[in-house]
C-alpha positions, 0 to 999 in steps of 0.5 A: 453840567447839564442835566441830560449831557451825562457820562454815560451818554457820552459814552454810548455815543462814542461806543457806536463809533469806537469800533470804526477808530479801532479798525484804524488802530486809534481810539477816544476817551472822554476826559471831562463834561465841563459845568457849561456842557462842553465835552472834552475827548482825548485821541489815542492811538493812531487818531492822535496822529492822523492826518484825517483827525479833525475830519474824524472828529467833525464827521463822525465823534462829534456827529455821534455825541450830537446825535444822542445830545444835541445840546452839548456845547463844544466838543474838543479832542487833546491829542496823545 
């Protein structure tokens, strides 16, 4: 795991985009940080069957964690 992409920081990233999910009724978890830098989400709630969830996570999840750290690698979200 890269040095500057930690758990934490994912976190903060998506904590400033939590409140916009959660007014939808859905939600983000973080799963794992890969070795690589990779960041795995996981969509809960309502996210994990929105049609709009791959715009969500292009425009706002993922622009939030590179926002705060530009060198993750790929960010990928499961569904519930």
């Amino acid at each position: 795991m890269s040095s500057t992409i930690t758990p934490t920081k994912v976190q903060e990233s998506l904590n400033s985009i939590r409140p916009y999910l959660q007014k939808d009724g859905g939600d983000v978890e973080l799963v794992e940080i890969t070795d690589n830098g990779d960041v795995v989400l996981k969509l809960l709630g309502a996210c994990s069957s929105c049609s709009m969830s791959e715009m969500t996570m292009t425009a706002g999840i993922e622009q939030a964690i590179r926002s705060v750290m530009p060198e993750v690698g790929t960010i990928t979200a499961l569904k519930d």
